[in-house]
Chimera marker file (.cmm) of the C-alpha trace (Angstrom):
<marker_set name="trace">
<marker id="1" x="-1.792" y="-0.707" z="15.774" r="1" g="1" b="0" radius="0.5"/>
<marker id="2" x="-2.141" y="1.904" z="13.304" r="1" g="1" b="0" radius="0.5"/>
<marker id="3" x="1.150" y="1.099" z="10.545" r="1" g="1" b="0" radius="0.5"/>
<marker id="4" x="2.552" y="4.385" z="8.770" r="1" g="1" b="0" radius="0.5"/>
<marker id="5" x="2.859" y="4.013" z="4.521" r="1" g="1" b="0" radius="0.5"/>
<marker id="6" x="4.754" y="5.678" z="2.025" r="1" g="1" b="0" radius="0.5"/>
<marker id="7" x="2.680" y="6.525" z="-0.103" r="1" g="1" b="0" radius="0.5"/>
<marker id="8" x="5.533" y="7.903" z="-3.053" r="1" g="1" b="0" radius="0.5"/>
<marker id="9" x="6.665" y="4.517" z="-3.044" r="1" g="1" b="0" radius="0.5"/>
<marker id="10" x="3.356" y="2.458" z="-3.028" r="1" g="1" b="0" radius="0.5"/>
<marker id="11" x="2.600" y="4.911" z="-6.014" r="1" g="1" b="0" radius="0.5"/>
<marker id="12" x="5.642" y="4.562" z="-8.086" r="1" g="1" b="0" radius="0.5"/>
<marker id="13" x="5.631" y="0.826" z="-7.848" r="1" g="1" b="0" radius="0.5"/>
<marker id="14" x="2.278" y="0.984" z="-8.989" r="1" g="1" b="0" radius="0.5"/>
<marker id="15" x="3.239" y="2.795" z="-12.021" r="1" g="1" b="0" radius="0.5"/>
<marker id="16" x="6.013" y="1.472" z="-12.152" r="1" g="1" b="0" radius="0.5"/>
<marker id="17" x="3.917" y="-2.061" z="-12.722" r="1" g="1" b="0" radius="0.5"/>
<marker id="18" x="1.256" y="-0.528" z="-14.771" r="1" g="1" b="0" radius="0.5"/>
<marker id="19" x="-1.243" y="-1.181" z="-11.674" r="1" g="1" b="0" radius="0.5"/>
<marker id="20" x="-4.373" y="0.872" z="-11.418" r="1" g="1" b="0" radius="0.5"/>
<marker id="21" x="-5.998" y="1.052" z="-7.920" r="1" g="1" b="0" radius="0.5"/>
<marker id="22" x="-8.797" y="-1.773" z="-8.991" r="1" g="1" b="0" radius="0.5"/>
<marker id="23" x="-5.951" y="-4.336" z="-9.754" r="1" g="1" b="0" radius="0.5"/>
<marker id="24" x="-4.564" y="-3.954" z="-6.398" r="1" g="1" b="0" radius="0.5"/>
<marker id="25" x="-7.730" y="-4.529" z="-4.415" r="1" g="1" b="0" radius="0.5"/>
<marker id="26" x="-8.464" y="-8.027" z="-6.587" r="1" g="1" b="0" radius="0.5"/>
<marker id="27" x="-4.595" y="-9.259" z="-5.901" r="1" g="1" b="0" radius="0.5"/>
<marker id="28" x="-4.062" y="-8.088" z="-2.801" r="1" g="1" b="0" radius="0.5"/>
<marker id="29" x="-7.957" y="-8.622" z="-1.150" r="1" g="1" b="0" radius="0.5"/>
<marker id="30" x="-7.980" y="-4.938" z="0.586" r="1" g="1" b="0" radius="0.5"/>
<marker id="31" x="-10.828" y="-3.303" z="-0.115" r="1" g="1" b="0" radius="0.5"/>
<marker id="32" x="-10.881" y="-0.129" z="-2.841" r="1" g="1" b="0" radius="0.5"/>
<marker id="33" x="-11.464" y="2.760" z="0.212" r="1" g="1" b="0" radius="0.5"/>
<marker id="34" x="-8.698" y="1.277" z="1.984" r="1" g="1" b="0" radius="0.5"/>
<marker id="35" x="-6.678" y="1.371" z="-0.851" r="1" g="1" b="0" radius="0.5"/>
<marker id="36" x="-7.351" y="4.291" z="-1.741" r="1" g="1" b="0" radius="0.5"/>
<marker id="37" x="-6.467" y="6.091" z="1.659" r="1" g="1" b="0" radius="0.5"/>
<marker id="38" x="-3.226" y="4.283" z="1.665" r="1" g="1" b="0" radius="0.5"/>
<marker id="39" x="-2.623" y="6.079" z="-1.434" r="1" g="1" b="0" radius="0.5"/>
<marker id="40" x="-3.222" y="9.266" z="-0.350" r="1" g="1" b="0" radius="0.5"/>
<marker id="41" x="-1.300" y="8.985" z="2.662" r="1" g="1" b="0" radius="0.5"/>
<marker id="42" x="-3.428" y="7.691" z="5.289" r="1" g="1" b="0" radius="0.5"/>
<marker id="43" x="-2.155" y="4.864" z="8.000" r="1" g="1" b="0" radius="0.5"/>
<marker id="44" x="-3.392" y="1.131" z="8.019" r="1" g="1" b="0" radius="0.5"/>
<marker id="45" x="-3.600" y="-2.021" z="10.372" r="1" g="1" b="0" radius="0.5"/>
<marker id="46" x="-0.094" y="-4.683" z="9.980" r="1" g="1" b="0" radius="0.5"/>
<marker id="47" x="-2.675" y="-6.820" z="8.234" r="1" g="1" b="0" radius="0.5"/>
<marker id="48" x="-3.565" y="-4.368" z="5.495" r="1" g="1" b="0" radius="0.5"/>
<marker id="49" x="-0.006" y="-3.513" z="5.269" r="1" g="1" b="0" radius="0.5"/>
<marker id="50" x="1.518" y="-6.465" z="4.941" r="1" g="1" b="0" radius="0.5"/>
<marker id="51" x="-1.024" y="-7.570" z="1.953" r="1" g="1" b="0" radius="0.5"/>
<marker id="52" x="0.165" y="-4.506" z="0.143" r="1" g="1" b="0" radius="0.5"/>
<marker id="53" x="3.759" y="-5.142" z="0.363" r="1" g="1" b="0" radius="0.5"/>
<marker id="54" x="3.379" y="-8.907" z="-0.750" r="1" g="1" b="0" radius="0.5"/>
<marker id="55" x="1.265" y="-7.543" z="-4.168" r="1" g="1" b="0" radius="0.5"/>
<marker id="56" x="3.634" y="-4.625" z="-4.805" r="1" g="1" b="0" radius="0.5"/>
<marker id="57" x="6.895" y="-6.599" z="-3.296" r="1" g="1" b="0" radius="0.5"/>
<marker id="58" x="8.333" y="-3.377" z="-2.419" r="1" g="1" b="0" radius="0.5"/>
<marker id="59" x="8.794" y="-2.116" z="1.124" r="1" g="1" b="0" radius="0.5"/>
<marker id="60" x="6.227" y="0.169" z="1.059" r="1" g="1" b="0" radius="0.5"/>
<marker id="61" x="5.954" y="0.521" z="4.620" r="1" g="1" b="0" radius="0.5"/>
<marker id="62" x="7.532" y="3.530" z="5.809" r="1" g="1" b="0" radius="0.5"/>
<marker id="63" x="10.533" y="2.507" z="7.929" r="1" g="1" b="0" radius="0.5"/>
<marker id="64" x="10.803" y="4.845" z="11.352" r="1" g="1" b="0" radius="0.5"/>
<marker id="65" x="13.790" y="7.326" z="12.348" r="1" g="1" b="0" radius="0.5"/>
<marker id="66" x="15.618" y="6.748" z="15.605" r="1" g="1" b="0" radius="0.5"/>
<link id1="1" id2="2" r="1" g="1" b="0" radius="0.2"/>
<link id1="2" id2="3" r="1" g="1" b="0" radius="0.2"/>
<link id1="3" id2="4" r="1" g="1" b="0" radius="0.2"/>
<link id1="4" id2="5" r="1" g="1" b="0" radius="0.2"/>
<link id1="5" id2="6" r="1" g="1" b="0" radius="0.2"/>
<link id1="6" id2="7" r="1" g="1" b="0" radius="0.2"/>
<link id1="7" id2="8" r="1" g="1" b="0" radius="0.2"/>
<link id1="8" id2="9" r="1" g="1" b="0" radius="0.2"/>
<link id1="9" id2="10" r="1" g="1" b="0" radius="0.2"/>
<link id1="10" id2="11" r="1" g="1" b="0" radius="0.2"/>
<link id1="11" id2="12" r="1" g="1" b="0" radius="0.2"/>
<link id1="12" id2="13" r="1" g="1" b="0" radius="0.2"/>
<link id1="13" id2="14" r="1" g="1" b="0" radius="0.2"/>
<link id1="14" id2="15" r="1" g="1" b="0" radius="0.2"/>
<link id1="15" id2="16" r="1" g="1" b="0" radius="0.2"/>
<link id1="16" id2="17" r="1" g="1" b="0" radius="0.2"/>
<link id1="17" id2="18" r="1" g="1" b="0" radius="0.2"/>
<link id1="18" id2="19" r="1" g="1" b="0" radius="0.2"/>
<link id1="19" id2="20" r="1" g="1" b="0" radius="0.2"/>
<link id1="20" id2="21" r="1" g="1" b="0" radius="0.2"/>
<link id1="21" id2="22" r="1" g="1" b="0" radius="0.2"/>
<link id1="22" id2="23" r="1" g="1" b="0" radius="0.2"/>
<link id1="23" id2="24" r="1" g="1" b="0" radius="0.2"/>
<link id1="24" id2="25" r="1" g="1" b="0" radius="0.2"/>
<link id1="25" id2="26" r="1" g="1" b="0" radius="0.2"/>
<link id1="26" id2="27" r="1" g="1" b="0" radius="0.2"/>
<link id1="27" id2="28" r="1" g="1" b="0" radius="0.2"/>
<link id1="28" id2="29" r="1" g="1" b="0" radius="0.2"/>
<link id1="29" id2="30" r="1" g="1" b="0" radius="0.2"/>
<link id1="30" id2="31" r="1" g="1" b="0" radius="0.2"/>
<link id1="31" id2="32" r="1" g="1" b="0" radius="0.2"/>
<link id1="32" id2="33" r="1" g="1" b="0" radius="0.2"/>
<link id1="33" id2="34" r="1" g="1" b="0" radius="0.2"/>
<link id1="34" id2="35" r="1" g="1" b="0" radius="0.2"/>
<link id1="35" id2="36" r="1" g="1" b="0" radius="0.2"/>
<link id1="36" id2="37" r="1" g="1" b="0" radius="0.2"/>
<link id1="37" id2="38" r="1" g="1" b="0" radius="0.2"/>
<link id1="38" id2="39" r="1" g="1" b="0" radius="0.2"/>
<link id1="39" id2="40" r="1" g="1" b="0" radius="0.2"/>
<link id1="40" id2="41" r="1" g="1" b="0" radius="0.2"/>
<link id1="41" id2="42" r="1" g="1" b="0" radius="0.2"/>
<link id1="42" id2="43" r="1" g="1" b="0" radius="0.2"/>
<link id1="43" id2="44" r="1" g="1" b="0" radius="0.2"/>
<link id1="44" id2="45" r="1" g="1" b="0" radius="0.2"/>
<link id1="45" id2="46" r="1" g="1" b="0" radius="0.2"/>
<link id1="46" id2="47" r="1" g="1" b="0" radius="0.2"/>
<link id1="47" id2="48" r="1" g="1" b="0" radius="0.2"/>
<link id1="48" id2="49" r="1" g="1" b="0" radius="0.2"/>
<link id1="49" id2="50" r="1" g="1" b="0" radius="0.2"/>
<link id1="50" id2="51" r="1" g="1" b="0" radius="0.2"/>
<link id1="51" id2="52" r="1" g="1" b="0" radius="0.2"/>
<link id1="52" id2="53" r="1" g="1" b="0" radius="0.2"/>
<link id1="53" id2="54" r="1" g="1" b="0" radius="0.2"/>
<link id1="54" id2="55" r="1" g="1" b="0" radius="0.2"/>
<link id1="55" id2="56" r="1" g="1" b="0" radius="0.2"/>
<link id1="56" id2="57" r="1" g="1" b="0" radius="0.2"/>
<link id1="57" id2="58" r="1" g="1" b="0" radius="0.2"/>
<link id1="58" id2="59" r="1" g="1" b="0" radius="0.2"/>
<link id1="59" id2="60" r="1" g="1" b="0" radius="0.2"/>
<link id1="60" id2="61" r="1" g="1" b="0" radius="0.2"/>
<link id1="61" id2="62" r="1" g="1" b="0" radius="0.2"/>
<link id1="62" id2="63" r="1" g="1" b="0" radius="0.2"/>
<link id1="63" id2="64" r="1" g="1" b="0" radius="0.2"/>
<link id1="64" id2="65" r="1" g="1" b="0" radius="0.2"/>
<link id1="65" id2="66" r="1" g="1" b="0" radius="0.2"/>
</marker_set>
């Protein structure tokens, strides 16, 4: 199941923590192309999502409108 980001907030938190991309990949274990897609707006797996979120401890997952 393909899991929609937000990629604003994934990038502010990152900047927020004085992250570049390459930190993120060694604390969170997703790999640098993944990453970098998230970043730029692309979907992930729960898996890769859920890794993100526990790094950045932000909900970076983009929450759906009903």
């Amino acid at each position: 199941m393909s899991v929609p980001m937000d990629r604003v907030a994934i990038i502010t938190e990152m900047a927020r923590r004085h992250m570049n991309c390459n930190q993120l990949v060694e604390l969170s274990g997703v790999s640098r192309v993944t990453v970098t897609a998230v970043r730029n707006g692309k979907s992930c797996s729960r898996e890769t999502a859920e890794k993100l979120a526990a790094v950045l401890g932000h909900d970076i997952i983009k929450q759906e409108v009903s």
